[in-house]
Every structure is written in C-alpha cells, then in structure tokens.
C-alpha positions in Angstrom: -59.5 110.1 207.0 -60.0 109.9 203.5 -59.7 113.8 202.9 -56.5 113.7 204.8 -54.6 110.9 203.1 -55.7 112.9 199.7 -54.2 115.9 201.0 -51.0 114.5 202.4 -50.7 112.7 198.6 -51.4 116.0 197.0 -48.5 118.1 199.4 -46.3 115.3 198.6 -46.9 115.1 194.7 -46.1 119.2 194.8 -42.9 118.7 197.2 -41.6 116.1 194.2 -42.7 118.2 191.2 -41.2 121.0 193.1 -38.0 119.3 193.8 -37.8 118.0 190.0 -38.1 121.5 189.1 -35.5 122.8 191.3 -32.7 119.3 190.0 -33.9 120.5 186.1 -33.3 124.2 186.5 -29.8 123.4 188.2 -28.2 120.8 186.2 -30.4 119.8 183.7 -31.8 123.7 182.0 -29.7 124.2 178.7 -28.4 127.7 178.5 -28.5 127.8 174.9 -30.6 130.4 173.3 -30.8 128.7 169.8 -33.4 125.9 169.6 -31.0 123.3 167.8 -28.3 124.0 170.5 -31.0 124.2 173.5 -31.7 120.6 172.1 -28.2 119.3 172.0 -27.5 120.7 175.3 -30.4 118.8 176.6 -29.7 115.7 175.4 -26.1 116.1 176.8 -26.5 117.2 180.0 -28.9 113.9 180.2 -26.8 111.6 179.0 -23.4 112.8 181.3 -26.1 113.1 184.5 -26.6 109.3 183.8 -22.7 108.7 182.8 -21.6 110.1 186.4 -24.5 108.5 188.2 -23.2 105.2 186.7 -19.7 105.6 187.4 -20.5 106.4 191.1 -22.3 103.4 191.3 -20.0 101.5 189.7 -17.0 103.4 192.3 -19.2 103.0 195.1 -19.6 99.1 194.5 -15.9 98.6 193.6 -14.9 100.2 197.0 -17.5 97.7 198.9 -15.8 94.7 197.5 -12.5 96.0 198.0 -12.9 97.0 202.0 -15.8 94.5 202.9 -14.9 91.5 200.8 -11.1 92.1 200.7 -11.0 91.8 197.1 -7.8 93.0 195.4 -9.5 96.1 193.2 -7.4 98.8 193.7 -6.4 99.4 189.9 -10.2 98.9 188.8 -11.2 101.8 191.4 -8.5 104.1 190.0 -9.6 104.0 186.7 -13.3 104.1 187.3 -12.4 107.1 189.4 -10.7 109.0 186.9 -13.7 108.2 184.0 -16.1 109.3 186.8 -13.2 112.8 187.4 -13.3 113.5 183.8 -17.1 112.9 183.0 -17.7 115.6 185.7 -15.2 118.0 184.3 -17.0 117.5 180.7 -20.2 118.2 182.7 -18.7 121.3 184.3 -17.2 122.6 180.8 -21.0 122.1 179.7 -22.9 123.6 181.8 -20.5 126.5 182.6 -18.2 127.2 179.5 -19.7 125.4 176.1 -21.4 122.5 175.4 -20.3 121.9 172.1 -16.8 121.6 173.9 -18.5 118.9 176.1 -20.1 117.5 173.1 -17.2 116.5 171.2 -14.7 116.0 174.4 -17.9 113.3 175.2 -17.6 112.0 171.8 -13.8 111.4 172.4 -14.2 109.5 175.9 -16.7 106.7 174.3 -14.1 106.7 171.0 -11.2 105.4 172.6 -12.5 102.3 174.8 -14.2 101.3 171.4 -10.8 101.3 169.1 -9.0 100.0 172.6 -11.3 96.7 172.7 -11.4 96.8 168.9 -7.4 96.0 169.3 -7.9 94.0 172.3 -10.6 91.4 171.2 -11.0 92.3 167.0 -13.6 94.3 165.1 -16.2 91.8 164.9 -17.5 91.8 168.6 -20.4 92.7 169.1 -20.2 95.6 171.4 -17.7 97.3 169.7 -20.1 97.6 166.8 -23.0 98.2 169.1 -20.8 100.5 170.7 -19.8 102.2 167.1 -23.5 102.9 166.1 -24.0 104.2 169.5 -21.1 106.8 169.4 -22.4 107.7 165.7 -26.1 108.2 166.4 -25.2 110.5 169.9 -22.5 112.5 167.2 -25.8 113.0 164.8 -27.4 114.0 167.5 -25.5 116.3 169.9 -22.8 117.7 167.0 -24.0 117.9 163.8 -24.2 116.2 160.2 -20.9 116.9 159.0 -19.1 115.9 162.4 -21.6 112.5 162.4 -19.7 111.8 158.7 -16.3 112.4 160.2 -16.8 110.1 162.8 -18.3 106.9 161.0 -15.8 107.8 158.7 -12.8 107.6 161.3 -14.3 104.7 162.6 -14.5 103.1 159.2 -10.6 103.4 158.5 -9.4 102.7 161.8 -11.8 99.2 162.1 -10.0 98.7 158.3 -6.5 99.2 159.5 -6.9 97.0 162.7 -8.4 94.7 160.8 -5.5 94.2 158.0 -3.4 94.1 160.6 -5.0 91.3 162.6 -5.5 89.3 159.5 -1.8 89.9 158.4 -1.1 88.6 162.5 0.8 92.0 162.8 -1.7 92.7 165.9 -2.3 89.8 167.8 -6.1 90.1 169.1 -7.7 87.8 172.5 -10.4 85.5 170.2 -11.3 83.7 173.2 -14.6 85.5 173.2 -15.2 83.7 169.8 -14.5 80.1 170.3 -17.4 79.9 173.4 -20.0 78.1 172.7 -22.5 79.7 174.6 -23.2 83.5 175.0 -22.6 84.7 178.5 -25.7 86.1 180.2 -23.5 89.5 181.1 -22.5 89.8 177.6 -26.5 89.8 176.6 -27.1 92.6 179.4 -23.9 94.6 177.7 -25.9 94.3 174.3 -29.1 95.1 176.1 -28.0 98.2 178.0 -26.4 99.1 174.5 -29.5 99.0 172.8 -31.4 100.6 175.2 -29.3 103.7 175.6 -29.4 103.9 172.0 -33.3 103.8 171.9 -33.3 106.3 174.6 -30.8 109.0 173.1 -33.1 108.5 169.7 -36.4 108.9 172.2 -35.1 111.9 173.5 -33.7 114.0 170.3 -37.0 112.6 168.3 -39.1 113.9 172.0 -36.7 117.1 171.5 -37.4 117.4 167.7 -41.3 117.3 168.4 -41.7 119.5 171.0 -39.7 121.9 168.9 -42.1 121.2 165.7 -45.2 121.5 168.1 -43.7 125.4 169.1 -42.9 126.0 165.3 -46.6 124.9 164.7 -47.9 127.2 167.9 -45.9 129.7 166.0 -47.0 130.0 162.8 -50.4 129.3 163.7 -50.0 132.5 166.1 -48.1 134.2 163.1 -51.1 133.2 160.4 -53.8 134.6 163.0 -51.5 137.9 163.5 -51.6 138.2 159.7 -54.5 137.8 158.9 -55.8 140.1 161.6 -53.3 142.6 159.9 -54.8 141.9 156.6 -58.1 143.1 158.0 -56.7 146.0 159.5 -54.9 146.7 156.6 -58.3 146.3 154.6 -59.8 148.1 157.0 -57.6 151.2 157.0 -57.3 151.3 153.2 -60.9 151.5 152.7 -61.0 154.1 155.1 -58.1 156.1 153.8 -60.1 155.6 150.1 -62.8 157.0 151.7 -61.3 159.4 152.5 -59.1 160.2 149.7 -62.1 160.0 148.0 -64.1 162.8 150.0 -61.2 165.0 149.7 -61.2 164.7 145.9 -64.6 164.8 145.7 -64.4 168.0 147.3 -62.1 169.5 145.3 -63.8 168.6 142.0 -66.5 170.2 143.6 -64.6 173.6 144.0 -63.5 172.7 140.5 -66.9 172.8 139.2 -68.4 175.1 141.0 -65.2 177.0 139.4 -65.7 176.3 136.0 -69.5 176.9 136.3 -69.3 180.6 138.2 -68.5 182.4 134.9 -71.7 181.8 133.8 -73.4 181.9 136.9 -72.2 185.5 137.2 -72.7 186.3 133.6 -76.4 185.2 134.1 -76.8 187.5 137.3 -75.4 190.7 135.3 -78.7 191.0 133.5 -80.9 190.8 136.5 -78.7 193.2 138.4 -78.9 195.6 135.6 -82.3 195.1 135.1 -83.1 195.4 138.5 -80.9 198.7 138.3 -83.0 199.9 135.5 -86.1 199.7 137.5 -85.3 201.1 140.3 -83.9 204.2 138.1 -86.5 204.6 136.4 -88.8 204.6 139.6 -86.9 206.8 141.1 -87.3 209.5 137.9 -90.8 209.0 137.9 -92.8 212.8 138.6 -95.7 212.3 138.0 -96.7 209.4 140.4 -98.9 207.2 138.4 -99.1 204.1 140.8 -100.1 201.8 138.0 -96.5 202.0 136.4 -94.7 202.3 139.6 -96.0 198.9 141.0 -95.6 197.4 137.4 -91.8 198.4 137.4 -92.0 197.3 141.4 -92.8 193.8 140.1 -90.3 193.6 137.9 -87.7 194.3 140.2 -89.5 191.7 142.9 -89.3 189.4 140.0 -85.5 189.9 139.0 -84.5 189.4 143.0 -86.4 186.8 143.1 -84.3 185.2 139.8 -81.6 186.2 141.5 -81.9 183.9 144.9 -82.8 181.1 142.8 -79.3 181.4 140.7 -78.2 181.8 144.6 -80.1 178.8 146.1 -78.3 177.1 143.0 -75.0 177.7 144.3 -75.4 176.9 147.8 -76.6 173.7 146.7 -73.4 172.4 145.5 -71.2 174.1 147.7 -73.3 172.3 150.8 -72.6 169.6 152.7 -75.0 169.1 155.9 -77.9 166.3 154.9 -81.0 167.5 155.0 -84.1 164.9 154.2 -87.4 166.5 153.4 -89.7 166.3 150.9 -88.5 167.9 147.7 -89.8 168.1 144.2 -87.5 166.9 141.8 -88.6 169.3 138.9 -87.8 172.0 140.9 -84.4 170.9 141.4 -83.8 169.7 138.1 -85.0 173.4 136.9 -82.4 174.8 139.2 -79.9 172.4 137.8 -80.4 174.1 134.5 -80.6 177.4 135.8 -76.9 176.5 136.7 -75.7 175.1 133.8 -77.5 177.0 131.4 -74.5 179.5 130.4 -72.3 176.2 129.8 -74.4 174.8 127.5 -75.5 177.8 125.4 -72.0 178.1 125.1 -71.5 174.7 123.6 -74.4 175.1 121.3 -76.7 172.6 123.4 -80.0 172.8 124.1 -81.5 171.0 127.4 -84.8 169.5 127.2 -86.8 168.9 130.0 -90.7 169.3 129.9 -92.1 168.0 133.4 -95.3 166.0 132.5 -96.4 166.3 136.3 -94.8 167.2 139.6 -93.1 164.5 141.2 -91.2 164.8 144.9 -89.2 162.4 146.4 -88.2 162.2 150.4 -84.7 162.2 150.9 -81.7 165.1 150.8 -82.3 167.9 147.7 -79.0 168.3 147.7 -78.2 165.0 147.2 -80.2 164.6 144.0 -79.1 167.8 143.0 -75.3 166.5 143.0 -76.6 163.6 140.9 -78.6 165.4 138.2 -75.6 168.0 137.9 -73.0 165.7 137.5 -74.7 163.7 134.7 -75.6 166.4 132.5 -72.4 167.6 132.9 -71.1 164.6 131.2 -73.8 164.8 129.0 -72.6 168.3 128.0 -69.0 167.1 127.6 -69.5 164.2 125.5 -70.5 166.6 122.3 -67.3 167.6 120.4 -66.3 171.5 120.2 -67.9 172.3 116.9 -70.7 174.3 115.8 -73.7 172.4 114.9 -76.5 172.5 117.1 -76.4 170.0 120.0 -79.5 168.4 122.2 -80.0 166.7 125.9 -82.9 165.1 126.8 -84.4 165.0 130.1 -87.1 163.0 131.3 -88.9 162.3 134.5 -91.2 159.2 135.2 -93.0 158.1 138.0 -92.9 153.8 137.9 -94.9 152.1 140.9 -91.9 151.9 143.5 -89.3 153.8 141.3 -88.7 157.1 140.0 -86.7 156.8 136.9 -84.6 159.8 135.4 -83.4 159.6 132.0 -80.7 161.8 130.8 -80.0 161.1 126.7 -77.6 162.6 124.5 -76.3 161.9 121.1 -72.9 162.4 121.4 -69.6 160.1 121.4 -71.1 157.3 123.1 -69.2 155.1 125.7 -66.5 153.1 124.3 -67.2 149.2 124.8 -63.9 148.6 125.9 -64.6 151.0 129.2 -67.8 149.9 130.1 -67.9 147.8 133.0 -64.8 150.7 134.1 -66.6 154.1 134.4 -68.4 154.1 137.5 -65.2 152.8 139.3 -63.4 155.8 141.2 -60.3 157.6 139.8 -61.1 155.6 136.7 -61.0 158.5 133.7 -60.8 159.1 130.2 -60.7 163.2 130.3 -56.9 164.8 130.3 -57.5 167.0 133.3 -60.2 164.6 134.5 -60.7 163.6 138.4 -62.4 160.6 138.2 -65.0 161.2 140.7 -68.0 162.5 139.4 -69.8 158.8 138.3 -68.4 157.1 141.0 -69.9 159.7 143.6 -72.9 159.4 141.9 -73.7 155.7 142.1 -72.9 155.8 146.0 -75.3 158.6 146.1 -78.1 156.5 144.1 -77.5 153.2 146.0 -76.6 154.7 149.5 -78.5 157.6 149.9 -81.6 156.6 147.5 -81.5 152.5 147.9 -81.7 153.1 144.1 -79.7 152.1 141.0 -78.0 153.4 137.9 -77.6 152.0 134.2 -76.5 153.5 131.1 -77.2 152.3 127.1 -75.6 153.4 123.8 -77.8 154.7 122.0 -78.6 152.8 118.3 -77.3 155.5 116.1 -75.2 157.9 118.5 -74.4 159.2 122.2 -75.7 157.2 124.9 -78.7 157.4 127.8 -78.2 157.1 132.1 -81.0 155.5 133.6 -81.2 156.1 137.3 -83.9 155.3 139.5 -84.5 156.6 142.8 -86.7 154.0 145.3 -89.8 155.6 146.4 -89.6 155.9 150.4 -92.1 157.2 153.0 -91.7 160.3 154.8 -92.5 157.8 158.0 -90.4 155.4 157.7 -87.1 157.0 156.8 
C-alpha cells in the first residue's frame, strides 16, 4: 500500500514539474539572447504574470459584488478592465515584439496613478512614496542605470512642483487621510504588499544576478581548465617541434662536418691508394719470382687496405644513425676519431695527444661516443687562433670505480665567464657561421645515452679542459 501511495506521489510530483515546465517555456522563457536582457525579460514577464493575475482577481470580485450583491460598481469594473486590457497588451508586446518596449510602457502605467494620488491626497502619503521607490527600483532593474536616473529624477521635480503648488493652495489636495488618528488596517496591508513586492523584485534580479555570476564562474573555471590544457599542449608540441628542430639541425651540422672534414679524409686515402698502387705494380713487374719479396710487398698492400677501411669505418661512423649497443673499446674509437681529424689538425699546426695507459671498453652505442669525442676535439681544435706557432690537445682516458672519465685539454682562448652557464644550451653560439648544436647534442648523448655527465674548467694560465664521464653499465642489465 505503501509502495503505491509512493508511486502515485512520485507520478504526480512529475505531472506538476512537468506542467510548470510546459507554463515557463510558454509565458514565462525570455527570448533574449543577451544575459542582461534574458534577466530583465525575466523579471518582467514575472512581474506582468502577477499584474494580470491580480487585476483578474480584482475584475472577477468586482463583478461578484456587482451581480450577486447588487452593488453599484459599474465604473470600478471599467477601469479595472481596461488596466487588466492594457497589462495584457504590454505582456503581448513583450513576449512577441520587445521587451524593452514593455519595460518602459510598464514603467509608465505604475507612473501615472503615483503623480495622480500625489495630486489627489499630497506627496507625503505614504504609498505614493512607497510607490515612488518601487517604480525606481523595478526601472534599475528591468531598464537600465541611466533610465533609473531619469525617473527618480522626474519624480523629484514633479513631487517639487505639486508640492509648491499645494503649499501656495494653487492645487487643493484631500488631507483627510492625515487628520485620522488611527492607521486603517487596509492602509497597513497597502504598505505591506508594497514592501513585499519590492523585496520580491530585489529577490529575483539579485536570484537573477547570481545565477548569472554562478555561469560566469562555471565559465571561466571551464575556460581556465581549457587553458591550461592548451598550455600543456602547447608545451607539449613545442618541445616536440624543438626536438625536432633540433634533430634536423643536428643533422645538417652533421653533413656540415662530415663536409668540412672529407678533404682531409680523402687527402689521407691518396697515399694509401697510391701506395697500394705501387705495390701492386711493382708485383706485377716482378720476373724473377722470389716469394720472399712478393709476400713482403703482398703485406704492404693488405696493410694499406686495411688503413683504408679504418679511414672508411670512420666515416660511416658519423654519417650513421641506427643505435647499436655492444661492447666497444673506447681507445679504439678515440684512435679512429683521430684518424678523422688528423688532416684538420696538422693543418692548424696541432698536435693530439692521446697515449692509452690500458684498454678500457664501455657497453653502450660506439657511435654514440664517437659523436661525443669528435665533437669536443673539434672545439678543442677551434678554440686555437689561425697562427703559426705550434698548438697541443690533450687526451686522456681513466677508468674511476663506477665512472669512466675523459679528459679533453687545450690551451687555447678559454671560455668567456660571461657565457658559461650558456654554452651547452641549444642554438646558443659564439662562432659566425656557427649552428649551435654540437655541445648541446653532446650533453643529451652523455646524460641520456650514457646516464653520465659533463663539466668543463679554465684552465690556470690558458684554454680550458671538458670533463665527461661515462657511467659504467653491465652488459646484463642494459
């Protein structure tokens, strides 16, 4: 029984919210699409609603007493019938033409009983000034600021016209109001109905007002977690279009290099070509077959091919991209470093120093390290000045407890203090045709690649020394 009586409550709650629905969407909805005017429209179509309800109920009263009671109203329902005609055309202009038309056309229907009764019965009663604020506050609130000025400001000068007038016994005003000694109860429920439609017109512009604040707030809340979503998106896709900006720069000063470099490269595989040439010659003039200086000359050659795909390994190094880890001594790649910039620095007047004290390897891509050891003593070589005297690098290998530490010292210009904490940042560069890549791709090789890190020093009297250390790692666990 229980079950049926909730469900019988529950159908009937949904017929009434559905039927309130239906009365808001057809005469209630503002049409509006700007929030300010969706609010005044509101508010009006509220307040006429109420205005015809009232003045039907006031009609529909004043036709009972005059048919059922006999009472001689006939001039008190024509006039309560044509305020109840022209607060429905109002509504009507509102709701199907403009409201701000209604508004002030509204506005004008309340003005005139007030300066009427202000005439009639003088300035000072009370609900012609209860009546005043009330017409000011609904033109604040359905017009606008400037109109709500006009308005107090009509009502101002007329009240102080009507009132000279009175004093000066030019208008001659009913004071009979005054001279009671008691207040009427109806003229207490006048005041109170005043002052409760003025609480309710504030209740529902500051209701109005809020819900529109609370959708400003959903807004920007919405709009501050949009933007900061795009922020990280932005982040996001700059990083990645650094990266790979970067790549495609790092590329080309690859090609650059590897450019620069191949005149030596190919000077330095002349002389094993010819001397591999010369060999093979003189083999091939050889009559009288003494085996002995045929496989002596044989070596030689074997030994200039063999120089030969080491000057080639060199270049396929740098022009390689695929990682490969394996475990790779680092002498041998430093040699083969040299090999490839050997040409460059004879040319410079620089001699490389590098005397292995043992054999050291490292797990982890050869041509990785290789990038790295070529790109610092390639700075190393630029930071002599083009003269003549005789220029030195040192290189040095040593094998710490969990670190293998390279050192690569010169004594050239040094590093300027004022672009110290700027030179392993990317694009950052001092040289006039410079790319700005090679230090910055070679601390994301020693800290990505080799979970390592690298350092540099000024040197006490000149030039300056790169420390990098590459983290031991097992072959098993990498």
């Amino acid at each position: 029984m229980n079950t049926c009586i909730k469900n019988n409550l529950k159908k009937l709650k949904l017929k009434i919210k559905a039927s309130v629905h239906f009365l808001y969407e057809k005469f209630i909805k503002p049409k509006s699409k700007n929030e300010d005017h969706k609010r005044r429209e509101f508010i009006l179509n509220i307040l006429l609603l109420c205005s015809i309800l009232l003045y039907v109920f006031g009609f529909l009263i004043s036709a009972y007493c005059t048919l059922i009671k006999n009472q001689n109203n006939e001039p008190n329902n024509i006039i309560v019938l044509l305020i109840l005609l022209l607060f429905v055309t109002v509504y009507l202009i509102s709701r199907f033409k403009s409201y701000i038309h209604a508004a002030h056309l509204f506005i004008t229907i309340f003005l005139a009983p007030i300066f009427y009764a202000a005439y009639k019965w003088g300035v000072d009663l009370p609900a012609v000034l209860l009546f005043s604020v009330l017409l000011i506050i609904m033109s604040s609130i359905l017009i606008n600021t400037r109109f709500y000025f006009f308005i107090t400001l009509t009502i101002s000068v007329v009240f102080i016209y009507l009132t000279n007038l009175q004093f000066q016994n030019v208008i001659m005003t009913d004071r009979t109001w005054k001279n009671e000694k008691m207040i009427e109860p109806e003229n207490t429920i006048v005041y109170a109905i005043i002052l409760l439609i003025i609480a309710t017109i504030s209740w529902l512009s500051n209701r109005e007002i809020e819900k529109s604040l609370e959708r400003a707030r959903l807004s920007e809340a919405a709009l501050k977690k949009e933007r900061d979503f795009l922020e990280i998106r932005v982040d996001e896709r700059t990083k990645e279009l650094q990266k790979i900006q970067l790549e495609k720069i790092t590329e080309m000063s690859r090609l650059a290099e590897f450019g620069r470099l191949s005149s030596g490269l190919f000077h330095d595989l002349v002389n094993p070509l010819t001397a591999l040439s010369f060999n093979l010659e003189k083999i091939k003039q050889t009559k009288n077959y003494h085996f002995k200086e045929i496989e002596d000359e044989l070596n030689r050659a074997f030994s200039v091919t063999q120089k030969m795909r080491e000057f080639i390994n060199s270049i396929k190094k740098q022009l390689n991209h695929e990682e490969n880890k394996e475990l790779f001594s680092l002498n041998h790649e430093i040699n083969d470093v040299l090999q490839v910039l050997i040409h460059r620095a004879r040319k410079n007047n620089i001699n490389i120093n590098f005397e292995p004290r043992e054999e050291i390897k490292l797990f982890g891509d050869a041509i990785k390290f290789n990038q790295v050891v070529l790109n610092i003593i390639s700075n190393a070589i630029e930071a002599y000045p083009l003269n003549n005297f005789i220029k030195i690098i040192d290189v040095n290998l040593f094998n710490n407890e969990n670190y293998i530490v390279l050192h690569v010292k010169d004594y050239g210009q040094g590093v300027p203090k004022d672009i110290e904490n700027e030179i392993f940042k990317a694009f950052f560069t001092t040289k006039k045709n410079g790319t700005g890549v090679g230090l910055s791709l070679v601390k994301n090789i020693v800290e990505k690649d080799f979970n390592g890190e690298i350092n540099f020093k000024n040197n006490e009297n000149q030039g300056a020394t790169f420390i990098i250390k590459f983290k031991k790692c097992d072959q098993s666990t990498s």
